[in-house]
C-alpha positions in Angstrom: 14.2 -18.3 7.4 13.0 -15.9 9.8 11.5 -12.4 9.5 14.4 -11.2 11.0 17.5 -12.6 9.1 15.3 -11.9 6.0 15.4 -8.3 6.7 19.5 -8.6 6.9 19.3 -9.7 3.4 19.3 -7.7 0.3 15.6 -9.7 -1.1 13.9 -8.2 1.5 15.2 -4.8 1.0 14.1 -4.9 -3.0 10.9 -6.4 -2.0 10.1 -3.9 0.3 11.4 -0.9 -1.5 9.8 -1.5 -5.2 6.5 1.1 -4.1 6.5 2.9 -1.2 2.9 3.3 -1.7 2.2 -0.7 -1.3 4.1 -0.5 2.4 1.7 2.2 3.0 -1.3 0.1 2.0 -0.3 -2.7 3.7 -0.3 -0.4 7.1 -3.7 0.7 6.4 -4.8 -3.1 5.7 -2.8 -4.1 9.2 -5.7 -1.7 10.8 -8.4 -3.3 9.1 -7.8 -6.7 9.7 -8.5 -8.7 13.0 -1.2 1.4 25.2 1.0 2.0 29.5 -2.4 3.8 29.1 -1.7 7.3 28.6 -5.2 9.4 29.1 -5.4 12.5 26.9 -7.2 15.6 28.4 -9.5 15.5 25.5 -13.2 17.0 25.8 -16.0 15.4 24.6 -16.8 15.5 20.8 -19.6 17.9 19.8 -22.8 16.7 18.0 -21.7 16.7 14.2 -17.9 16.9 14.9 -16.2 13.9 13.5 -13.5 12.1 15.4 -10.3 11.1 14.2 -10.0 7.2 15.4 -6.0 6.9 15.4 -3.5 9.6 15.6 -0.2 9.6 15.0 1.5 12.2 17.8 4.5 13.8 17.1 7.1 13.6 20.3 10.8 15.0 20.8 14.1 13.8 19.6 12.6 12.7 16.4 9.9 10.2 18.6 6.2 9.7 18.4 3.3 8.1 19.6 0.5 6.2 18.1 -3.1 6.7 19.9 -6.1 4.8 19.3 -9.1 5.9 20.4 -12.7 5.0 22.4 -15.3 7.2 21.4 -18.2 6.6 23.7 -21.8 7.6 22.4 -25.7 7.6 24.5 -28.7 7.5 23.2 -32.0 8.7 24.6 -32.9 5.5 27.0 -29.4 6.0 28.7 -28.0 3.1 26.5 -23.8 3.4 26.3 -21.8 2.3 23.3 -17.8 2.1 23.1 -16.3 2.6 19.8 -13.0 0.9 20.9 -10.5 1.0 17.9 -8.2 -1.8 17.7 -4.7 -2.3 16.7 -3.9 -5.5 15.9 0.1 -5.4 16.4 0.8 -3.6 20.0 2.4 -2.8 23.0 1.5 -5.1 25.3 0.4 -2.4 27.9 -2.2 -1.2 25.8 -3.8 -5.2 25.4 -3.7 -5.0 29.3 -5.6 -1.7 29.2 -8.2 -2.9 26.8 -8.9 -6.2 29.0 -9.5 -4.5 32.3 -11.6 -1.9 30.2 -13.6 -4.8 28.5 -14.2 -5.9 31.9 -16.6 -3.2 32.5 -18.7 -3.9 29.7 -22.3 -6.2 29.5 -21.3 -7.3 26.3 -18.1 -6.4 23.8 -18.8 -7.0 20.4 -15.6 -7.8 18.7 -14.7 -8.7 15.1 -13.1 -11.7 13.6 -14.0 -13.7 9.9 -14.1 -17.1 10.9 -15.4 -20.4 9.9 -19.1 -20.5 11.1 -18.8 -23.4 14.0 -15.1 -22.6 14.7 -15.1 -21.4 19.0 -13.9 -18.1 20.1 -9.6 -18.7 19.9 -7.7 -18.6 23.2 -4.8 -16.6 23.7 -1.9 -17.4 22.2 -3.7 -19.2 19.0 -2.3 -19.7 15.6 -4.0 -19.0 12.9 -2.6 -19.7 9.4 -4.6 -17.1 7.2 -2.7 -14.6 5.2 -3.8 -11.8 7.2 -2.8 -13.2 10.6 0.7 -14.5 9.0 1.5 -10.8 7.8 0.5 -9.7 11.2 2.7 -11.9 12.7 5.5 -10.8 10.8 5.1 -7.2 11.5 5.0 -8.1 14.9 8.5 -9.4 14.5 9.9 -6.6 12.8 8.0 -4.1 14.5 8.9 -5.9 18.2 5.2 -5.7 19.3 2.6 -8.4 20.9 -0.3 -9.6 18.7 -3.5 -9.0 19.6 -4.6 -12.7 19.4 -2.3 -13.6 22.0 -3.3 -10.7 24.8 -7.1 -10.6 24.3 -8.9 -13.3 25.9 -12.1 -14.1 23.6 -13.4 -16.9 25.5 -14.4 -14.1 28.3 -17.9 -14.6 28.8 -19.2 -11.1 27.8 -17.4 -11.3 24.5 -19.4 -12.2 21.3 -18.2 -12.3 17.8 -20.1 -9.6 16.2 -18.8 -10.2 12.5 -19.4 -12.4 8.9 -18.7 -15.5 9.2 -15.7 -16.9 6.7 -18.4 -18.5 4.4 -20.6 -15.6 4.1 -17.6 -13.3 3.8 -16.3 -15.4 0.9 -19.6 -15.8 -1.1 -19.9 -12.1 -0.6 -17.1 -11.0 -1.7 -17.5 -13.4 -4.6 -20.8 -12.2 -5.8 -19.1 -8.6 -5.6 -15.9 -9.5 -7.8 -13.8 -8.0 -4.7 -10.3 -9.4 -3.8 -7.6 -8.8 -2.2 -5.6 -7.8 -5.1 -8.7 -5.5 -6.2 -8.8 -3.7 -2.8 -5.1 -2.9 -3.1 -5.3 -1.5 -6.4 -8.3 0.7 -5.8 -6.8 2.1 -2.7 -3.4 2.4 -4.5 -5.6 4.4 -7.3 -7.2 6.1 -4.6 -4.5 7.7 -3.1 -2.8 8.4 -6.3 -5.6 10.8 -7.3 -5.8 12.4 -4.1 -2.0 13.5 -4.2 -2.8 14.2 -8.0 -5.1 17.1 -6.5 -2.7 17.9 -3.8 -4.3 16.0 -0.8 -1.6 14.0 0.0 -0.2 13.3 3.2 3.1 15.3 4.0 4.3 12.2 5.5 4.6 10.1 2.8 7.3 8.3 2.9 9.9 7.3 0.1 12.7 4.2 -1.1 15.4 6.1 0.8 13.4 6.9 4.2 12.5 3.6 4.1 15.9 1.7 2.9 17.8 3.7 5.9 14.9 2.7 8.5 15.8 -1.1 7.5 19.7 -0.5 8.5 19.3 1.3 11.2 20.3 0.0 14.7 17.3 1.0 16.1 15.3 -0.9 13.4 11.8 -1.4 15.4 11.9 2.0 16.2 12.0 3.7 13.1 10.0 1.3 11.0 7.4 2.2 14.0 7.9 5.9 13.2 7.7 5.7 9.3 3.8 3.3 9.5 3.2 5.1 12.4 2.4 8.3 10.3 0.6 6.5 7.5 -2.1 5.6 10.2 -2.9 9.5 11.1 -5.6 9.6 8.4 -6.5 6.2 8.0 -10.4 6.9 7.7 -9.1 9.1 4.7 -7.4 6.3 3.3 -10.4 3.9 3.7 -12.6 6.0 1.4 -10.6 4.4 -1.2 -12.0 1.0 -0.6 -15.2 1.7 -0.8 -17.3 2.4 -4.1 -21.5 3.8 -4.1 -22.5 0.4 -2.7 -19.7 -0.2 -0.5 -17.6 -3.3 0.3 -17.6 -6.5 2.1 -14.7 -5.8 3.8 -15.9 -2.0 5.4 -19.6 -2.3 4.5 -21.1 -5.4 5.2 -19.1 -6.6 8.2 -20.5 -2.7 9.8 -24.0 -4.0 9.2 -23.6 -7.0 10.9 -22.4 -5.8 14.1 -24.9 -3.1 14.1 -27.4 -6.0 13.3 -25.8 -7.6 16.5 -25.7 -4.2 18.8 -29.3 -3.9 18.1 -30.4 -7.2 19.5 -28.1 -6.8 22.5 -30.0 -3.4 23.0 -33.5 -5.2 22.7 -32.0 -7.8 25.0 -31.5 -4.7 27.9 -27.8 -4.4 27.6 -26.6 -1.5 28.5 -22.7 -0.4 28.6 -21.9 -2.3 25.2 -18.2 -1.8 23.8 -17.5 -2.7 19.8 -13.6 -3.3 19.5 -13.2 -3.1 15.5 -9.8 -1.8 13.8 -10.2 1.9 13.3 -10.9 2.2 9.7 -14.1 0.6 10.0 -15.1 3.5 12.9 -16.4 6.5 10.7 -18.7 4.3 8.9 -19.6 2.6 12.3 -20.2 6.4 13.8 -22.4 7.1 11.1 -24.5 4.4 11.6 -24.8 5.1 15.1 -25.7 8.8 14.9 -28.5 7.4 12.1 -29.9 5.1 15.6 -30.1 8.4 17.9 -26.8 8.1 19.4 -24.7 11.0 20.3 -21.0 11.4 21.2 -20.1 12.2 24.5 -16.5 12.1 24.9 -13.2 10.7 23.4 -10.1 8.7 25.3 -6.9 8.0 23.5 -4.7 4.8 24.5 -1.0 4.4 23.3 0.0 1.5 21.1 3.1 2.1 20.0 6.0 4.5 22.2 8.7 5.1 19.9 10.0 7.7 22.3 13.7 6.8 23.2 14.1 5.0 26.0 17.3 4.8 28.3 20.0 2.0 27.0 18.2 2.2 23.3 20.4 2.2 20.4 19.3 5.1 18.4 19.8 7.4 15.4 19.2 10.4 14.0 15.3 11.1 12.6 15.0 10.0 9.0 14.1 13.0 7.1 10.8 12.7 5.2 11.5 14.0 1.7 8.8 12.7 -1.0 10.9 12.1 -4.4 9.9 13.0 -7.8 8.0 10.5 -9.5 7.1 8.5 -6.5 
């Protein structure tokens, strides 16, 4: 059965509907795992001003936009680094954008848990992890590309910059982390920040997301409702993270700093990182920690869910968090 006949049926809708909070996760985890360009007048970040790395922007007619950002940083021997933050379900524009961008780079370091002596995928490829398969699925319901089938690895100044699955595995074995465990601590997470009143106003509920299902404009407003769960995602990742850190955030950082560092000593010099945007505020810090400093900030669309001519549409679903949720 396919993702979209399942989402005519009423399974779907129960399964979907049971937390609102595990939808929201599962955006968040859609960021983590492996834009028409539209260049916002932004000015360069300051020296200890912290970037946001995706951002949801409100449009008109009930529409919105979600930017991701590349954060470019120097150090002292004119060395360049690219935070580029990835979306792994987009609008095939903004794949397009990041190619010709990569392009530009000596070296892109990107991320991607795979087995040791597996080679760099080729468009198009198909894995069969979990991950990939939900990612897949969202990009049926959501009606974006996948990012496996836009980028091209196998360029030659692309290097996986990332835990192998092996190490990954034993890692988060020796750490007791799962899958399962993640969830929960996030879920806990954010239920303790809302306790103390730092939730999100956009939280979204059963109903919100129960009309989004049925509406004509399905894509669309399933777009609109994760698109606002992404605005604070490097708020949301402090939940998955304890005083040591995770495999998942932690570890993986280390190893493509590990990786920049040698491409450094090797006399690269304009070096891009293309990592999902939750792991960038950890990844700033450890550049800042080298000698880096920002020096400007470029968002790219990944999702338009303005209305567009011939679009069957209807009316914004109104975000109203209910009791108890």
């Amino acid at each position: 059965m396919s993702p979209a006949s399942l989402l005519n049926g009423p399974r779907i809708l129960r399964v979907m509907a049971i937390k609102s909070k595990y939808y929201r996760w599962l955006a968040m985890l859609c960021s983590l795992q492996t834009f028409a360009i539209a260049r916002a007048a932004t000015p360069a970040t300051q020296p200890g001003q912290t970037p946001q790395f995706l951002r949801f922007v409100e449009g008109e007619n009930g529409g919105g936009k979600l930017e991701a950002a590349i954060v470019t940083y120097k150090d002292a021997n004119g060395v360049v680094v690219h935070l580029d933050s990835a979306l792994h379900v987009a609008e095939k524009p903004f794949y397009d954008g990041m190619n010709k961008t990569f392009e530009g780079y000596d070296l892109l370091l990107y991320e991607m848990v795979k087995p040791k002596d597996m080679p760099p995928p080729e468009p198009g490829f198909k894995s069969t992890s979990a991950i990939s398969s939900f990612q897949r699925f969202l990009q049926d319901v959501l009606a974006l590309d996948f990012q496996l089938d836009d980028i091209d690895y196998t360029k030659p100044n692309f290097l996986n910059a990332d835990l192998d699955y092996e190490t990954f595995s034993r890692m988060q074995t020796e750490r007791g982390e799962s899958i399962l465990g993640i969830m929960l601590k996030s879920m806990l997470h954010e239920m303790s920040r809302e306790a103390a009143g730092q939730g999100r106003a956009n939280n979204f509920g059963m109903f919100e997301l129960l009309v989004a299902l049925r509406a004509p404009d399905r894509p669309r407003q399933l777009k609109l409702l994760l698109g606002r769960q992404f605005d604070n995602i490097e708020d949301q990742m402090a939940g998955l993270t304890g005083p040591n850190g995770s495999v998942i955030i932690t570890e993986r950082n280390k190893a493509v700093i590990e990786a920049l560092k040698k491409a450094i000593a090797d006399g690269k010099k304009n070096i891009g990182i293309f990592y999902g945007a939750g792991h960038m505020r950890d990844m700033e810090s450890r550049l800042l920690a080298m000698g880096f400093k920002p020096t400007g900030i470029e968002w790219r669309v990944g999702w338009d869910m303005g209305i567009k001519a011939g679009d069957p549409t209807t009316r914004p679903v109104p975000f109203t968090q209910p009791a108890g949720n």
